[in-house]
TIVO-2410 file (N, C-alpha, C; in nm, 3 decimals):
# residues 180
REC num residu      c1      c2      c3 atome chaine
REC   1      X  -7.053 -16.538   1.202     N      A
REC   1      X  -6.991 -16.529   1.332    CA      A
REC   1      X  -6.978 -16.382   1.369     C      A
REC   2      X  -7.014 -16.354   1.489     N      A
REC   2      X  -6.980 -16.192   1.509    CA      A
REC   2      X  -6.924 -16.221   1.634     C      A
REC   3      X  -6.849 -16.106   1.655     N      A
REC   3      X  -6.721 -16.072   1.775    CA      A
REC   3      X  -6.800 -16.001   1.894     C      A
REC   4      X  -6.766 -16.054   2.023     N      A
REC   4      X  -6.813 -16.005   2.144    CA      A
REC   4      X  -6.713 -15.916   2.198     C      A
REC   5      X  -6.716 -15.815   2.217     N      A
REC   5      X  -6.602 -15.704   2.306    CA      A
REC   5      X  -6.629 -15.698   2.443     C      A
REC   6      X  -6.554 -15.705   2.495     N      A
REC   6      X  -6.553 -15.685   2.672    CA      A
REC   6      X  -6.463 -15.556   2.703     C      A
REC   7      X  -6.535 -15.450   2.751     N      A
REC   7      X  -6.464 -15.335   2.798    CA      A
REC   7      X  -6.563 -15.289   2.936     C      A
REC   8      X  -6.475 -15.276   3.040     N      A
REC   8      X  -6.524 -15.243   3.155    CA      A
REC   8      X  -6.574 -15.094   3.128     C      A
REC   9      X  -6.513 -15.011   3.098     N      A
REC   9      X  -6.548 -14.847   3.081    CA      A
REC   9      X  -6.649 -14.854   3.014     C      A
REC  10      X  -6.698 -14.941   2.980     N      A
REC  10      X  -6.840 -14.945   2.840    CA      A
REC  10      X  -6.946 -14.996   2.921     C      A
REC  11      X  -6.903 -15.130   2.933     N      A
REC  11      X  -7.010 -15.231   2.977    CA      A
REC  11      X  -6.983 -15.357   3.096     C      A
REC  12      X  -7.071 -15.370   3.221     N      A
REC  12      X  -7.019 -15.506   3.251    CA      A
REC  12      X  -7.012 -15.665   3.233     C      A
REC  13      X  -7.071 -15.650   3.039     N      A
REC  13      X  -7.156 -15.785   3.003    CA      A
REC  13      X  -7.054 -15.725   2.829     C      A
REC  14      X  -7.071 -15.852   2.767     N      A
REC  14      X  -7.003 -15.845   2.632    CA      A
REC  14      X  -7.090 -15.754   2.523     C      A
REC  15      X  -6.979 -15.692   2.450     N      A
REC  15      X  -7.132 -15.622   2.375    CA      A
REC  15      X  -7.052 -15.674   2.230     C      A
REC  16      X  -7.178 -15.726   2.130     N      A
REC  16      X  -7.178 -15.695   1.986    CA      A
REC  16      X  -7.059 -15.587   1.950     C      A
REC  17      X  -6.955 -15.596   1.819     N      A
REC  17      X  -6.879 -15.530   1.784    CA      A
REC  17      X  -6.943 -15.423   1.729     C      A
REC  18      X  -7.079 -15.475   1.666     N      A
REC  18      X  -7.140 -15.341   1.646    CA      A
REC  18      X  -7.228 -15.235   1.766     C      A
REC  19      X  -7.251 -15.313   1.869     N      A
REC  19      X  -7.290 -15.165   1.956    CA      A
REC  19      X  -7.191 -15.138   2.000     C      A
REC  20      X  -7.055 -15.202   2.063     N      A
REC  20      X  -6.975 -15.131   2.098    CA      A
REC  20      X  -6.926 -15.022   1.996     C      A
REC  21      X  -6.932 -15.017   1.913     N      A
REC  21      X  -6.859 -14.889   1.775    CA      A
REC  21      X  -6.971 -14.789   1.817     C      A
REC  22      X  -7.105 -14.879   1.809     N      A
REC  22      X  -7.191 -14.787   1.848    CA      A
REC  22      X  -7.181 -14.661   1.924     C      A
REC  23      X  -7.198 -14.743   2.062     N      A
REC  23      X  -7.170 -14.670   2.180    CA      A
REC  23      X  -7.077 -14.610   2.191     C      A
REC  24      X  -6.919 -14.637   2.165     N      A
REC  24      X  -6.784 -14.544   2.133    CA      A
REC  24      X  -6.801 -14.426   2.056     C      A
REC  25      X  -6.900 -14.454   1.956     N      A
REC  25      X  -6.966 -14.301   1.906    CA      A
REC  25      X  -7.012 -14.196   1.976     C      A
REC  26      X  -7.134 -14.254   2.034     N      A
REC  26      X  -7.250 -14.176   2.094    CA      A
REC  26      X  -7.175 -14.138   2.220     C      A
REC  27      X  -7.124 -14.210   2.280     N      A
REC  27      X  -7.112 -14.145   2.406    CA      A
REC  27      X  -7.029 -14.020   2.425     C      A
REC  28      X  -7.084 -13.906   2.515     N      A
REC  28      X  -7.015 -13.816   2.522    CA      A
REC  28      X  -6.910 -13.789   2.539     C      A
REC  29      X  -6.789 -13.734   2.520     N      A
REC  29      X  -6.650 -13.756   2.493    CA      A
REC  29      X  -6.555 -13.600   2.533     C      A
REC  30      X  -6.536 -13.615   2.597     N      A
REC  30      X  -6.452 -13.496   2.691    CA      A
REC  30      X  -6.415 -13.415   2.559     C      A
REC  31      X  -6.403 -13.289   2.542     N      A
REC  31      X  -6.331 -13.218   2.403    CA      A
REC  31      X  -6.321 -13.069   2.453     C      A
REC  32      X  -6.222 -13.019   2.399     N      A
REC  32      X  -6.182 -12.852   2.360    CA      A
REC  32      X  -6.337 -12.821   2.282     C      A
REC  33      X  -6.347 -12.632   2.331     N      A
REC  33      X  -6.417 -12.593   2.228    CA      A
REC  33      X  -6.404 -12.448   2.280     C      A
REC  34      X  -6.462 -12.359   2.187     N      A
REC  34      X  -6.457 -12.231   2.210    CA      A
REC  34      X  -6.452 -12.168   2.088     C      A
REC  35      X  -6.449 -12.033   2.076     N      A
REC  35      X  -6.496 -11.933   1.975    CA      A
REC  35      X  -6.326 -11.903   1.897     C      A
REC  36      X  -6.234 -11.968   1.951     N      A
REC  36      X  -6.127 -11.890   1.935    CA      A
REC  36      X  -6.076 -11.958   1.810     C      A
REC  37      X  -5.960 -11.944   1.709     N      A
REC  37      X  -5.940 -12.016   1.638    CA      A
REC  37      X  -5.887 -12.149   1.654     C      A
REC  38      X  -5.849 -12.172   1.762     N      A
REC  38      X  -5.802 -12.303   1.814    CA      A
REC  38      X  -5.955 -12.404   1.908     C      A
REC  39      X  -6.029 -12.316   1.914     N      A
REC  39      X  -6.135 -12.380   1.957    CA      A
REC  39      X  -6.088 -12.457   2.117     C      A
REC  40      X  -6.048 -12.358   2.196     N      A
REC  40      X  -5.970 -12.402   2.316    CA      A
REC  40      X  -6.028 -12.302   2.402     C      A
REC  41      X  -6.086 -12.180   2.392     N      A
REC  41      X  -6.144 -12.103   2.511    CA      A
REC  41      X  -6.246 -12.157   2.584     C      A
REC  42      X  -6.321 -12.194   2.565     N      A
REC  42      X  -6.410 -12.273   2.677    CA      A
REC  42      X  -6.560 -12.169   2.641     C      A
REC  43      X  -6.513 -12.067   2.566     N      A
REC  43      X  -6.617 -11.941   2.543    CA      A
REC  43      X  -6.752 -11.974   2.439     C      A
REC  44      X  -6.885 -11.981   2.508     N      A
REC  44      X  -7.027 -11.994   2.400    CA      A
REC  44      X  -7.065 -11.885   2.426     C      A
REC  45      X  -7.093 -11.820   2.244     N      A
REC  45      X  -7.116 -11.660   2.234    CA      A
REC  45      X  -7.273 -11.771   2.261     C      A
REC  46      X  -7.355 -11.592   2.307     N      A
REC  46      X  -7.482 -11.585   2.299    CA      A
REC  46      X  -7.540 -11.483   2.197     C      A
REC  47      X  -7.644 -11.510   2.133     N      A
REC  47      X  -7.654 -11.362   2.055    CA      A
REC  47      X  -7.827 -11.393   2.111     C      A
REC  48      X  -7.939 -11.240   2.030     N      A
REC  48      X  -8.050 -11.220   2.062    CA      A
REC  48      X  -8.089 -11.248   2.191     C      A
REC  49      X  -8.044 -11.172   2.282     N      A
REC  49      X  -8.070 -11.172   2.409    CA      A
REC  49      X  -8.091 -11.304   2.436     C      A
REC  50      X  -7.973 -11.326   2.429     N      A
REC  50      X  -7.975 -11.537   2.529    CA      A
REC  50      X  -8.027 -11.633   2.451     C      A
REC  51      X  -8.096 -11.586   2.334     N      A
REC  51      X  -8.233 -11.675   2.249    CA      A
REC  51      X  -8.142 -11.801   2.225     C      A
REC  52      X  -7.982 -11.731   2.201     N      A
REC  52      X  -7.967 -11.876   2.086    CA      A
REC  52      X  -7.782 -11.859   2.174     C      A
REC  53      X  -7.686 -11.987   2.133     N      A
REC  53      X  -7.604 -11.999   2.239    CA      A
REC  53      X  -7.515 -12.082   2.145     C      A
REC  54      X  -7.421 -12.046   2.092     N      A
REC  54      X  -7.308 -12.139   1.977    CA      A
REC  54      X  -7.162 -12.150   2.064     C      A
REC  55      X  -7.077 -12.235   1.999     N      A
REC  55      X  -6.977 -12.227   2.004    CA      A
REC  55      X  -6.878 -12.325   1.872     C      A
REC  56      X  -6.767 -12.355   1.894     N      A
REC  56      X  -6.705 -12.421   1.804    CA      A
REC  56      X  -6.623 -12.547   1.830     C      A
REC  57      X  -6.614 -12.662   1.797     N      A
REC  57      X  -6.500 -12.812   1.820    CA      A
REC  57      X  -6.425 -12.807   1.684     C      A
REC  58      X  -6.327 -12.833   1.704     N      A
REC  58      X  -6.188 -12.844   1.603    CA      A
REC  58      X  -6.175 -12.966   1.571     C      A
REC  59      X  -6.207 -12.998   1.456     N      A
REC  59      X  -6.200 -13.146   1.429    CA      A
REC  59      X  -6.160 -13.110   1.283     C      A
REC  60      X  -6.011 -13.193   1.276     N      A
REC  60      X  -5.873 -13.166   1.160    CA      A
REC  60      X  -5.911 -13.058   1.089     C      A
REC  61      X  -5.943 -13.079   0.947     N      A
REC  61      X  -5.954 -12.977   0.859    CA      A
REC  61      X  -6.055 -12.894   0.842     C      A
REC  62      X  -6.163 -12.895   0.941     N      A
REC  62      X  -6.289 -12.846   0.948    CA      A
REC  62      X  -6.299 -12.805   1.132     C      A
REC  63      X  -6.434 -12.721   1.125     N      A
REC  63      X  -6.476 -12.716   1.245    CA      A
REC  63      X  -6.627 -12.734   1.276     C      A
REC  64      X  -6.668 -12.782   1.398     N      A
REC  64      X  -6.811 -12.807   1.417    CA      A
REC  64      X  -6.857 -12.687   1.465     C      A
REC  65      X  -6.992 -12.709   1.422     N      A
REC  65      X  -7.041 -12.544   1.478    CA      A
REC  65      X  -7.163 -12.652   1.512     C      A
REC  66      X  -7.203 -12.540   1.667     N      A
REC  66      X  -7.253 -12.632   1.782    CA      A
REC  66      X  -7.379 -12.564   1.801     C      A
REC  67      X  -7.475 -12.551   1.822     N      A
REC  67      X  -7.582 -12.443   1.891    CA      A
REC  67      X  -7.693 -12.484   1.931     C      A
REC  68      X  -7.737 -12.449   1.978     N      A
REC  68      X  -7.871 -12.430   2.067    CA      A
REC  68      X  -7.952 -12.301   2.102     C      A
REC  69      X  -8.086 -12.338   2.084     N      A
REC  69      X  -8.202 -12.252   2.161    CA      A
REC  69      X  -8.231 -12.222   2.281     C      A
REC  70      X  -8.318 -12.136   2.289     N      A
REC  70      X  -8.326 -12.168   2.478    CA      A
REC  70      X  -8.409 -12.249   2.507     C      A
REC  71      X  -8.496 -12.336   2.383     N      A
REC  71      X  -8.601 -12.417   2.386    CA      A
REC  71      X  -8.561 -12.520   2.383     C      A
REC  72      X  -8.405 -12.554   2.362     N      A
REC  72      X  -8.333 -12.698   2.392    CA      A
REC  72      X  -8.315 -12.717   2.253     C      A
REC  73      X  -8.378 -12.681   2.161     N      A
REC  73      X  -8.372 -12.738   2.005    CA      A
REC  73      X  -8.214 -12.684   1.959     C      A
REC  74      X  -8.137 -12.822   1.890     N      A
REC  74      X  -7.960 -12.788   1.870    CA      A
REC  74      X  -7.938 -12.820   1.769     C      A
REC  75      X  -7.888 -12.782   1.711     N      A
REC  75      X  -7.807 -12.832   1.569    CA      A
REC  75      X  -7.661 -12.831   1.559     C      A
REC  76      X  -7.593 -12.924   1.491     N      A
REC  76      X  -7.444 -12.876   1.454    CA      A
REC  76      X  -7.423 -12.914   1.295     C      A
REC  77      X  -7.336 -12.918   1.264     N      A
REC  77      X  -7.284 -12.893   1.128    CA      A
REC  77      X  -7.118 -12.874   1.132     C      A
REC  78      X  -7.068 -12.909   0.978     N      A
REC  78      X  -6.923 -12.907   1.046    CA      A
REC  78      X  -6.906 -12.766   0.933     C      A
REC  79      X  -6.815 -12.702   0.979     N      A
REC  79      X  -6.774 -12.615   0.848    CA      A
REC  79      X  -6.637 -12.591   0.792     C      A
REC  80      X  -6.605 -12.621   0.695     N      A
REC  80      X  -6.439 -12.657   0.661    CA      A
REC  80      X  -6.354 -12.487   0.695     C      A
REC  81      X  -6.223 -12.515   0.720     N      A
REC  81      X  -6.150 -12.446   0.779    CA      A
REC  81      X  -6.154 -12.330   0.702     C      A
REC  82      X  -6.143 -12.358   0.608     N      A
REC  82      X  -6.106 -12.198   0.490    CA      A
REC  82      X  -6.261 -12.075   0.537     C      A
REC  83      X  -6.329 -12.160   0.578     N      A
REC  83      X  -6.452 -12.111   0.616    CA      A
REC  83      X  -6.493 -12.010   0.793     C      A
REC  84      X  -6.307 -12.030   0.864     N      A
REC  84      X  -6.354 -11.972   1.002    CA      A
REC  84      X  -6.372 -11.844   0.987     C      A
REC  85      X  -6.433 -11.762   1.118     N      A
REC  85      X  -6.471 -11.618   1.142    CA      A
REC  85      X  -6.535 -11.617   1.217     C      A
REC  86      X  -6.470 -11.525   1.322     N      A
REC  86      X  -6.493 -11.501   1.423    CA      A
REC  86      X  -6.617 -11.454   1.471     C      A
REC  87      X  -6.761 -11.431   1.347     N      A
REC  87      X  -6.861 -11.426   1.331    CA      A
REC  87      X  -6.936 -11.565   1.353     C      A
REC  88      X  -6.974 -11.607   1.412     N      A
REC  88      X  -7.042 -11.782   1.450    CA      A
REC  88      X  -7.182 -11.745   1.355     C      A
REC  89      X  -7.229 -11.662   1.337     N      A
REC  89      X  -7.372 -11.661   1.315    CA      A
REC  89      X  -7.307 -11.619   1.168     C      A
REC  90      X  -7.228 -11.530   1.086     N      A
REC  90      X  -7.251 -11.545   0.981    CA      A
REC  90      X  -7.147 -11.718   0.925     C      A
REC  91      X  -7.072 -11.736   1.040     N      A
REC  91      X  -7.003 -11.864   0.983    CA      A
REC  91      X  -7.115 -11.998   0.993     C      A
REC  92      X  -7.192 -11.996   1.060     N      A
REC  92      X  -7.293 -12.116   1.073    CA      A
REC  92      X  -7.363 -12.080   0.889     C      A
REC  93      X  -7.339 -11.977   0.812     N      A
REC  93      X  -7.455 -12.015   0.683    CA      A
REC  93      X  -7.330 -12.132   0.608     C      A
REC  94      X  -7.188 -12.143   0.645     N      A
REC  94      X  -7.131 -12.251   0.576    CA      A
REC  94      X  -7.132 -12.372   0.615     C      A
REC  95      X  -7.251 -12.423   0.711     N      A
REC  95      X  -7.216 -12.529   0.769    CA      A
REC  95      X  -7.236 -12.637   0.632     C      A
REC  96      X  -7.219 -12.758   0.618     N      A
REC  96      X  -7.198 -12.815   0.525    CA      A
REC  96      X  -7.312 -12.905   0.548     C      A
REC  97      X  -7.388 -12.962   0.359     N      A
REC  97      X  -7.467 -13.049   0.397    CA      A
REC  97      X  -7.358 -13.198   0.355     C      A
REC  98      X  -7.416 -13.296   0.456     N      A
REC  98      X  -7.327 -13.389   0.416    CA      A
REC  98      X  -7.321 -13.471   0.273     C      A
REC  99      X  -7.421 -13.479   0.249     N      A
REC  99      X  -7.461 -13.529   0.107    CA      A
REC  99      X  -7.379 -13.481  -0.013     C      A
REC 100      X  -7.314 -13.346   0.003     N      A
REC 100      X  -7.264 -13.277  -0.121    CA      A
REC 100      X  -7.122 -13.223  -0.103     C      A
REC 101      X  -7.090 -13.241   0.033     N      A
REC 101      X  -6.935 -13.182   0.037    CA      A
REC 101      X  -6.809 -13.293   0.095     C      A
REC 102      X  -6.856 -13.406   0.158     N      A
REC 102      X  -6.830 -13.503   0.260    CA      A
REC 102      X  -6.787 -13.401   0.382     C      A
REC 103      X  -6.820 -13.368   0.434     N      A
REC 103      X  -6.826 -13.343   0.608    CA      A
REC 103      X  -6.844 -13.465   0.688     C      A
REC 104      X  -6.755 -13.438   0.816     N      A
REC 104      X  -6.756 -13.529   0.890    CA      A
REC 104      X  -6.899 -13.629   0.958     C      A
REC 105      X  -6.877 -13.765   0.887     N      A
REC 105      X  -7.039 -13.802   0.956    CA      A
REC 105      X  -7.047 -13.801   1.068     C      A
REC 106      X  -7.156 -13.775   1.097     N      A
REC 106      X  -7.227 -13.769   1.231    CA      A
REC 106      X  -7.183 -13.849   1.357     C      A
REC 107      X  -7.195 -13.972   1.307     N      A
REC 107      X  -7.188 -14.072   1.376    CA      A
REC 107      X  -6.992 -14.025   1.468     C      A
REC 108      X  -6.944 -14.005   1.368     N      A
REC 108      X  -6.791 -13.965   1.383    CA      A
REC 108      X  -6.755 -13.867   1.509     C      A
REC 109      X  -6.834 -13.778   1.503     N      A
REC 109      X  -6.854 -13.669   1.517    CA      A
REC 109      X  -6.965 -13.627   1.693     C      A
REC 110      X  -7.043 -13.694   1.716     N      A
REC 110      X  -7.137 -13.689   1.810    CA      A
REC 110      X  -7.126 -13.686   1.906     C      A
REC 111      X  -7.014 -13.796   1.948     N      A
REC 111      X  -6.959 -13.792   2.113    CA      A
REC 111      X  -6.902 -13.684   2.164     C      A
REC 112      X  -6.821 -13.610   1.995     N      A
REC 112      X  -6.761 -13.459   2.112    CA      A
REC 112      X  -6.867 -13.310   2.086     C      A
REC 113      X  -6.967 -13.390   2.003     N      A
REC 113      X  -7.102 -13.281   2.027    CA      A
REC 113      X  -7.183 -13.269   2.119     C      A
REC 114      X  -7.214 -13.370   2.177     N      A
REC 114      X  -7.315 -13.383   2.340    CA      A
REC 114      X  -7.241 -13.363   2.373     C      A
REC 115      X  -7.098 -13.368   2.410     N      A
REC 115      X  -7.029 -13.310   2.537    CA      A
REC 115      X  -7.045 -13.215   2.552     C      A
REC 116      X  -7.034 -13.130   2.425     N      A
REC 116      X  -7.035 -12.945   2.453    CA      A
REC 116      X  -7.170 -12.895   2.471     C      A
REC 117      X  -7.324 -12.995   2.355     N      A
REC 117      X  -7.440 -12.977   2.432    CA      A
REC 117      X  -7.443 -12.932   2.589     C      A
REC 118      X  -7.429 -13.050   2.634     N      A
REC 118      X  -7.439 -13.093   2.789    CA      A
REC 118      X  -7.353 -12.966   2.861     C      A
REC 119      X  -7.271 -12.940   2.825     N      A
REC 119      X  -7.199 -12.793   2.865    CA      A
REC 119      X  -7.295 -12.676   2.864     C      A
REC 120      X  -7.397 -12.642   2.756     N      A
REC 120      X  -7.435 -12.584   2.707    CA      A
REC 120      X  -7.578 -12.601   2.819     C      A
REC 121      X  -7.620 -12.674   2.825     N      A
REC 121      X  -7.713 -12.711   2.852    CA      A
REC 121      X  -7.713 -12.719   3.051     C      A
REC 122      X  -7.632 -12.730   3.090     N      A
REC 122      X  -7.577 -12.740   3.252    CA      A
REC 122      X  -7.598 -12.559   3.233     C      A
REC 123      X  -7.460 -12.504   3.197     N      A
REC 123      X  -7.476 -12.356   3.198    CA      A
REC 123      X  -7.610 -12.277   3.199     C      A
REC 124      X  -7.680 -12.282   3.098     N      A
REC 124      X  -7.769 -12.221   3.087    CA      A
REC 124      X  -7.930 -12.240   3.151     C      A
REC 125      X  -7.889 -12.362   3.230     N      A
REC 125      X  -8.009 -12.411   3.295    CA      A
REC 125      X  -8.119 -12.493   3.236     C      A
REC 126      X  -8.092 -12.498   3.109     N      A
REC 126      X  -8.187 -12.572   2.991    CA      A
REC 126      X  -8.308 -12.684   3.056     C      A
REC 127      X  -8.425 -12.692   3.048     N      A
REC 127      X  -8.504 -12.806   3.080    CA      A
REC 127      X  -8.511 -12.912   2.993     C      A
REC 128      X  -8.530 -12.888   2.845     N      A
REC 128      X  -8.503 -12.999   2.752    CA      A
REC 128      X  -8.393 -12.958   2.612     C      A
REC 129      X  -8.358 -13.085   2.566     N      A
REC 129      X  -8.274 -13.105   2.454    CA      A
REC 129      X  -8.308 -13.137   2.350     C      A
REC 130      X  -8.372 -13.123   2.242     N      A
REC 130      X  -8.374 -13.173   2.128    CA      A
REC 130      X  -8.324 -13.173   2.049     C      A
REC 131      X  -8.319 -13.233   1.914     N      A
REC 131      X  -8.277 -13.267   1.741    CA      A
REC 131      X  -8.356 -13.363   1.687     C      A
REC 132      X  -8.341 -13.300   1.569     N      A
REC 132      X  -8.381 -13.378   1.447    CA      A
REC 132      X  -8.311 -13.424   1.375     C      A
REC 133      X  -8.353 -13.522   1.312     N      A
REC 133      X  -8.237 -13.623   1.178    CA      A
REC 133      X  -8.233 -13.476   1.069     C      A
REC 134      X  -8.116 -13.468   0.999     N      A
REC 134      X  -8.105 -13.382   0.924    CA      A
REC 134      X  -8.189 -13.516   0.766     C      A
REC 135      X  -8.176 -13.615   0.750     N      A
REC 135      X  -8.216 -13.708   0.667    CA      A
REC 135      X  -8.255 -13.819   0.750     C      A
REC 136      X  -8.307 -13.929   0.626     N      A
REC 136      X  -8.373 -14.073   0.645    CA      A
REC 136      X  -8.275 -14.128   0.760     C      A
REC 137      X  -8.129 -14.176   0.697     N      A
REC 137      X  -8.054 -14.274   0.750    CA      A
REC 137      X  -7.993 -14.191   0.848     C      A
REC 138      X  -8.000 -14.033   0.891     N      A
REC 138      X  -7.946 -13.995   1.050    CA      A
REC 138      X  -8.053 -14.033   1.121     C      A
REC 139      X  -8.164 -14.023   1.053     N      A
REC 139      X  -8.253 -14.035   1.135    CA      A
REC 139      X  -8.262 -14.237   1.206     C      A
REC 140      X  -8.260 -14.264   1.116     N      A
REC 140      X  -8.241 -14.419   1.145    CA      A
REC 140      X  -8.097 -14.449   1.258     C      A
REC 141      X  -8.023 -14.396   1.251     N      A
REC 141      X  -7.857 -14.347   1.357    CA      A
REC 141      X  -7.931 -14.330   1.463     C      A
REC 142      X  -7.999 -14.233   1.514     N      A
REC 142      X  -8.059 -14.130   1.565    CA      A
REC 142      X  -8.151 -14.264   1.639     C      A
REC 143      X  -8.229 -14.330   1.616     N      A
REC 143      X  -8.356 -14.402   1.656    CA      A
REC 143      X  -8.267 -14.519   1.719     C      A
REC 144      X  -8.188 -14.569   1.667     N      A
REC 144      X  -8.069 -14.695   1.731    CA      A
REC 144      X  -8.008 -14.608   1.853     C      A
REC 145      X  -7.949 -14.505   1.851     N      A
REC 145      X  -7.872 -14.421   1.942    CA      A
REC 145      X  -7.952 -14.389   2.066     C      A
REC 146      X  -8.100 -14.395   2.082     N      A
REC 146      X  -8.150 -14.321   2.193    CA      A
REC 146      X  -8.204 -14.488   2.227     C      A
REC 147      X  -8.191 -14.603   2.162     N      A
REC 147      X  -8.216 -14.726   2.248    CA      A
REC 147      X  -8.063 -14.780   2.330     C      A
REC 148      X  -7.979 -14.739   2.314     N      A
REC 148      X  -7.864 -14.771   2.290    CA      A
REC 148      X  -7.833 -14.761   2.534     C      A
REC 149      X  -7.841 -14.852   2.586     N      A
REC 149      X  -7.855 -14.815   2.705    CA      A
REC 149      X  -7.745 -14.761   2.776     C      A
REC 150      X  -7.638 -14.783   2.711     N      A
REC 150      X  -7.515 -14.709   2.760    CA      A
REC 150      X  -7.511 -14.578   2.693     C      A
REC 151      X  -7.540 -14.511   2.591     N      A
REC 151      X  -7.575 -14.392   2.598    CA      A
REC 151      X  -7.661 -14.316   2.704     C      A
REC 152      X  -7.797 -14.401   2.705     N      A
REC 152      X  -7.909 -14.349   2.803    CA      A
REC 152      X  -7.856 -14.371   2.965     C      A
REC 153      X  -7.720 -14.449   2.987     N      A
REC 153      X  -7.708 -14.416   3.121    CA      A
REC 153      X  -7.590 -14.335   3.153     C      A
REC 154      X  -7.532 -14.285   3.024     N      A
REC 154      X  -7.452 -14.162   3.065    CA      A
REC 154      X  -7.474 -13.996   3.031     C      A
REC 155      X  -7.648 -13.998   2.997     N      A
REC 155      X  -7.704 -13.897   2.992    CA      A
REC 155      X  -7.776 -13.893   3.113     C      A
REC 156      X  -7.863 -14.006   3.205     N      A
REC 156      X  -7.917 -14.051   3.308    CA      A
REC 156      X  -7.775 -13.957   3.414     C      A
REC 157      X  -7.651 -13.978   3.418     N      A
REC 157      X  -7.557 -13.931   3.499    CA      A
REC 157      X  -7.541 -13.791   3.504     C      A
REC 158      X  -7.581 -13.767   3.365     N      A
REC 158      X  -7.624 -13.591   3.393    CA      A
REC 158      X  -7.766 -13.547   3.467     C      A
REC 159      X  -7.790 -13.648   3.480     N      A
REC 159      X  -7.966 -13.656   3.487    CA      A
REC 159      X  -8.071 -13.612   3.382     C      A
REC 160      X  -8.033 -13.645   3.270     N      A
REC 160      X  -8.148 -13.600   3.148    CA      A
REC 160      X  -8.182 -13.739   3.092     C      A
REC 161      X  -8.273 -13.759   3.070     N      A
REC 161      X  -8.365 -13.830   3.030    CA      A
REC 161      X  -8.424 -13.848   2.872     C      A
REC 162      X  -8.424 -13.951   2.830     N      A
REC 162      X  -8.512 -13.916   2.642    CA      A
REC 162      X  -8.617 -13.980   2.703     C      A
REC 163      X  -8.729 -13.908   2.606     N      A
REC 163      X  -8.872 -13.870   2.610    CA      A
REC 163      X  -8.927 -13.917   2.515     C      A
REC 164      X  -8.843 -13.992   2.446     N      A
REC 164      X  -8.925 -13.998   2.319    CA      A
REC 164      X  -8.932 -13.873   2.210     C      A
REC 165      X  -8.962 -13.919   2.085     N      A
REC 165      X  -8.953 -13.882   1.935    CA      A
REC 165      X  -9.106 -13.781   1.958     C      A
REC 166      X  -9.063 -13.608   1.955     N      A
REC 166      X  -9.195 -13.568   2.010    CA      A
REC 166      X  -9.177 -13.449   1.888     C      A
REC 167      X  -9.286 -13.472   1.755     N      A
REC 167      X  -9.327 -13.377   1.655    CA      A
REC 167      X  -9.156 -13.353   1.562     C      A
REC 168      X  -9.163 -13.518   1.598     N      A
REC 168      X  -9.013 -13.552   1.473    CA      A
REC 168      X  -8.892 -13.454   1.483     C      A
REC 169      X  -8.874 -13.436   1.676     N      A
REC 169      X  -8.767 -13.427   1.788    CA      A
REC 169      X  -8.738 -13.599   1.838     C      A
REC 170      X  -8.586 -13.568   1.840     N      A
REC 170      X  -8.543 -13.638   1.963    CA      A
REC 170      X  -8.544 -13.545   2.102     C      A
REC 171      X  -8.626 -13.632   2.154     N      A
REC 171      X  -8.634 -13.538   2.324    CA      A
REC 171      X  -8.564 -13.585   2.396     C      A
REC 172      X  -8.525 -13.496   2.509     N      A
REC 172      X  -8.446 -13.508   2.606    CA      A
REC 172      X  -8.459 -13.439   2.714     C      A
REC 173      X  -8.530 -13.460   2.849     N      A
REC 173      X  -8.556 -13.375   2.947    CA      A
REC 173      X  -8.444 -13.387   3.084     C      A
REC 174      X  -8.496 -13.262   3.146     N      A
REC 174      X  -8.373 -13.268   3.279    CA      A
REC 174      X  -8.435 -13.308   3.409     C      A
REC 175      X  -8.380 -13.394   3.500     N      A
REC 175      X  -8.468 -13.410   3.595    CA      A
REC 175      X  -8.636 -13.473   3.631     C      A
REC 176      X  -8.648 -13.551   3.504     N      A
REC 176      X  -8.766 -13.605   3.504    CA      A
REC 176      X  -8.802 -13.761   3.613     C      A
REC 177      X  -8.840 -13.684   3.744     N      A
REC 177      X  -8.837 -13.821   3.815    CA      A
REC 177      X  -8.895 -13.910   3.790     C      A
REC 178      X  -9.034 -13.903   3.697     N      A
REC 178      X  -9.068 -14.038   3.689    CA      A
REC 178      X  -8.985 -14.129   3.558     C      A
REC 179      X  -8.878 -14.087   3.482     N      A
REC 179      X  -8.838 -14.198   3.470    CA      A
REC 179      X  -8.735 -14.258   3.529     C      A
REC 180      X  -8.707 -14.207   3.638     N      A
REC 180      X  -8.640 -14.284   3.768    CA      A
REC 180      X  -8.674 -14.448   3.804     C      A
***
């Protein structure tokens, strides 16, 4: 027997208990961030002339470290607290792998990472977004998440678009009318 959830803010049809968890993940999720130790300035350092664009989310005993290219390609990582400094680029070598420290999973974690993407990505004018699975089973997260249509229509509201899995990227373009 599995459980049907009805939430208007989600969906106007019942969803599976498991896409709704789903989707409560993925979807982007309003959050604080910034360089400061409270991760509340609103501030993304840039370093190498614009090349690359970080900032930080406060999540309990750790913090996410957020970044992007100007080629759209992003990564985050969480890095435990004992670990802040006001250095983003030498604090990103502690980002944690999950396999060996427990850092916050992904899945946990994602909705208040595209938010600050999408911040990131509005600001700077970005044309596309990508990532890669850091492993097998993100990657398997990752392949459920971009079918997932309530994700894809509150990235559609930014107007970005997935493109498909391009040289083992998740793509993501801005303004692509034909998939209108």
């Amino acid at each position: 027997m599995s459980a049907l959830v009805f939430d208007k803010d989600v969906s106007d049809y019942p969803l599976s208990f498991s896409e709704y968890l789903l989707t409560e993940g993925i979807k982007p999720k309003e959050t604080s961030y910034g360089t400061d130790e409270y991760c509340k300035n609103g501030v993304i350092d840039t370093i190498y002339k614009k090349q690359f664009c970080s900032t930080l989310i406060k999540n309990e005993d750790e913090y996410i470290f957020v970044g992007i290219l100007s080629d759209g390609e992003c990564s985050f990582g969480t890095v435990k607290e004992q670990y802040y400094n006001k250095d983003l680029l030498e604090m990103s070598s502690y980002i944690s792998d999950k396999k060996k420290n427990n850092g916050s999973p992904a899945i946990k974690i994602f909705g208040k990472v595209f938010y600050v993407l999408l911040k990131i990505f509005k600001k700077y004018n970005l044309k596309t977004l990508k990532f890669e699975a850091a492993n097998k089973d993100l990657g398997n997260v990752y392949s459920k998440m971009v079918k997932n249509k309530y994700f894809l229509k509150s990235l559609e509201d930014e107007d970005l678009y997935y493109n498909g899995l391009q040289d083992g990227y998740f793509t993501f373009v801005k303004n692509a009318s034909f998939f209108k």
